[in-house]
C-alpha positions in Angstrom: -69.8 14.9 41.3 -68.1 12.3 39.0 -69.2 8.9 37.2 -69.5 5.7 39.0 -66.0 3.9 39.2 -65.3 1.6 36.4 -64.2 -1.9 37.6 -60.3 -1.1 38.9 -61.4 2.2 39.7 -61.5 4.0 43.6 -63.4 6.9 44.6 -61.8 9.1 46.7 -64.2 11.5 48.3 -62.3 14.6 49.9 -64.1 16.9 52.9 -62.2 20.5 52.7 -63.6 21.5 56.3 -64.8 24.7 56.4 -62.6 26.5 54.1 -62.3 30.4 54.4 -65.0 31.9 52.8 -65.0 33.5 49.4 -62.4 31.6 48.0 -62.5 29.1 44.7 -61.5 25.5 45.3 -61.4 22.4 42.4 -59.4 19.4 41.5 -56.4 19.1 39.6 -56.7 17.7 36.2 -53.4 17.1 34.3 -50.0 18.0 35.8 -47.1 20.6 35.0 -48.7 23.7 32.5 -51.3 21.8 31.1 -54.0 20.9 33.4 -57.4 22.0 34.4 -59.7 22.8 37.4 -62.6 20.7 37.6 -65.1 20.8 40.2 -64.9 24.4 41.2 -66.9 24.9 44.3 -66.8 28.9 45.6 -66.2 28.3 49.7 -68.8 29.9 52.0 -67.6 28.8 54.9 -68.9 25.6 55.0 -67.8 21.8 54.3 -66.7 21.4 50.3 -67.2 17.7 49.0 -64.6 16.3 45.9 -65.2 12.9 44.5 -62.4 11.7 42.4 -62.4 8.7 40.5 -58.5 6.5 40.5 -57.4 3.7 38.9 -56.1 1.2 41.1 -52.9 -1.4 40.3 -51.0 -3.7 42.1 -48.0 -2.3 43.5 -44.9 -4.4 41.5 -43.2 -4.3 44.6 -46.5 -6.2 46.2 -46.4 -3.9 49.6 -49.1 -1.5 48.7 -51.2 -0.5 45.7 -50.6 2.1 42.9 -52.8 4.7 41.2 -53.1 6.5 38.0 -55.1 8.6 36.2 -55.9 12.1 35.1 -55.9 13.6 38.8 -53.2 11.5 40.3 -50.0 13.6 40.8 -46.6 12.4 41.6 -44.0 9.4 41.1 -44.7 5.8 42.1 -44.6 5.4 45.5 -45.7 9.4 46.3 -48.9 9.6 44.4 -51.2 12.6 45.7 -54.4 14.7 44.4 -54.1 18.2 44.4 -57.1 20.6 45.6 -56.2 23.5 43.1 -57.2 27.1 45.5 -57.6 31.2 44.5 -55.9 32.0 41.3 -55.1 28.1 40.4 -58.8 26.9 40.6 -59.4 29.9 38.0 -60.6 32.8 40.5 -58.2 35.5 38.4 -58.9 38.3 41.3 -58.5 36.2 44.1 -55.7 37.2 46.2 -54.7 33.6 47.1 -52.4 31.3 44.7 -51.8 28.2 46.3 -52.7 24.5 46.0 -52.9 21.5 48.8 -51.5 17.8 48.4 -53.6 15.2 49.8 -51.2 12.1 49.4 -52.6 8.6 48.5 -49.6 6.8 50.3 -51.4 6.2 53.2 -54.2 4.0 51.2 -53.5 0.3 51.7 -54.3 -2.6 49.4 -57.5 -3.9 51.4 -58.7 -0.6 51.7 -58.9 -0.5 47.8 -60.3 -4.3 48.1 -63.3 -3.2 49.9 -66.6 -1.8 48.4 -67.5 1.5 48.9 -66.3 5.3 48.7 -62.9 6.2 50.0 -63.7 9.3 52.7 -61.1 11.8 54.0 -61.1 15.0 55.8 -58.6 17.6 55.6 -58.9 21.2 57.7 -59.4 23.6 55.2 -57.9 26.7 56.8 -54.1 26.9 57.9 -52.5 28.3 61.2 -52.2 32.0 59.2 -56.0 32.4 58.6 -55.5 31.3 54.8 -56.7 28.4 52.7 -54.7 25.3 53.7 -51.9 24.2 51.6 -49.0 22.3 50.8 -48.8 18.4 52.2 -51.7 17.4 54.6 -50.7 15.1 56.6 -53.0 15.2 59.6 -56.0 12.6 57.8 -56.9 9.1 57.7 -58.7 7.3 54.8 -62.4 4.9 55.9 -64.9 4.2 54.1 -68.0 6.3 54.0 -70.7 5.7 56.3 -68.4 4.0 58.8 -67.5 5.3 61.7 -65.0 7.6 61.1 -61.5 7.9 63.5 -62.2 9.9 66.6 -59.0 11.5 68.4 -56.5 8.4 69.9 -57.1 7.9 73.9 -54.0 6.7 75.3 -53.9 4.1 79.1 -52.5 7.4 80.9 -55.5 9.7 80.8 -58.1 7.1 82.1 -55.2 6.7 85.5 -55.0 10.0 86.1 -59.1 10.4 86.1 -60.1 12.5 83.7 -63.6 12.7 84.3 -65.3 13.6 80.5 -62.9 10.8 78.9 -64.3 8.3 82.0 -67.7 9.7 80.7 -67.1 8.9 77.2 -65.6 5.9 78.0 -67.9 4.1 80.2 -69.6 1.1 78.0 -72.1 -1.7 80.0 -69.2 -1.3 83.1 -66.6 -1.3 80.9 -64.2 1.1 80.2 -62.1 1.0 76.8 -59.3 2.3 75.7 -58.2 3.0 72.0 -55.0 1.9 70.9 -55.4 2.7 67.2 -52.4 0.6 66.3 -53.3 -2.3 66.8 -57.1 -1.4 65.8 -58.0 -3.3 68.8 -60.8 -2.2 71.6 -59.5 -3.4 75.3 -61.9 -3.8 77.5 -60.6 -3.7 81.2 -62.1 -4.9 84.6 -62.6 -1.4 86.3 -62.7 -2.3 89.3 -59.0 -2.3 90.3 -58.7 1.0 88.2 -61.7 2.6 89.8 -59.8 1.7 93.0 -56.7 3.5 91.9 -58.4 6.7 90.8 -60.2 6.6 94.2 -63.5 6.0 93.2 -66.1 3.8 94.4 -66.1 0.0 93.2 -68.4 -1.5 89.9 -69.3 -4.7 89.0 -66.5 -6.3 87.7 -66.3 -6.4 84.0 -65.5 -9.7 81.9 -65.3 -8.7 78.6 -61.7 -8.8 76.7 -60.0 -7.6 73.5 -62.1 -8.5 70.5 -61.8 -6.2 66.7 -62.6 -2.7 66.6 
């Protein structure tokens, strides 16, 4: 676990979910031959936790921030932390040398703005049964403690009445759907779509878009 954040400094916090077992994991220190592992963590098949402390700087382009520091890999405008794994996080008879890019790209500037810890989680074992690797890209950043992104429900599975998303989605005679681009939460009137699905009728519903 690292130091509290200096003023102009992030914390990132990683999840690895449930790496395969067995297997040494840390953060990249340092870039090209000289770097280090720190925060080695031996998987047992559970969650692994990194905390990485950035600095933060206005982009000079002003369309999205910049980092820097000891653990932050990559040219301007591709910055990434690398999760070190096997023979790269030090584990000499491990039979897996690899190493997984978690890119900071996605970050915007009022994200940084915000107090709090920076939370992502990234699958931690690959479609061959392995430690994951290379770029993740399916993530999202939010800060810890808040409700973190569930998976996107789109207008077409509430019309053709699939029952456990009606389930989920039924809120004081409401029903919502997510439309995570524009981080809004539509409430509609269900009667009119409870009469399409051909169920019976609900108090009508009067409550409209208002901020996830």
């Amino acid at each position: 676990m690292q130091r509290k954040p200096n003023p102009g400094q992030l914390t990132l916090r990683i999840v690895l979910e449930k790496p395969p077992a067995g297997v040494d994991f840390g953060v990249q220190s340092g870039s090209g031959s000289v770097y280090e592992t720190v925060q080695q963590h031996r998987s047992a098949g559970d969650d692994l936790t990194f905390d990485v402390n950035v600095d933060v700087r206005a982009g000079s382009d002003g369309a999205g921030p910049d980092f820097a520091g000891p653990f932050v890999q990559g040219p301007k405008g591709q910055r990434f932390v690398y999760i070190d794994i096997g023979t790269y996080a030090g584990q000499a008879d491990s039979c897996w040398s690899r190493r997984l890019k978690i890119p900071l790209n996605n970050i915007t500037l009022e994200m940084t703005r915000r107090p709090g810890i920076l939370k992502t989680r990234i699958p931690g074992t690959g479609k061959d049964g392995g430690p994951s690797c290379g770029t993740s890209k399916a993530f999202s950043w939010h800060r810890d403690g808040s409700r973190e992104p569930g998976p996107a429900i789109g207008a077409k599975s509430l019309i053709d009445g699939d029952e456990p998303t009606l389930s989920r989605l039924k809120t004081n005679n409401c029903f919502a759907t997510i439309f995570p681009w524009r981080r809004r939460q539509i409430y509609h009137r269900p009667q009119p779509l409870l009469q399409r699905l051909g169920k019976p009728g609900a108090k009508s519903c009067r409550r409209w878009a208002r901020p996830v």
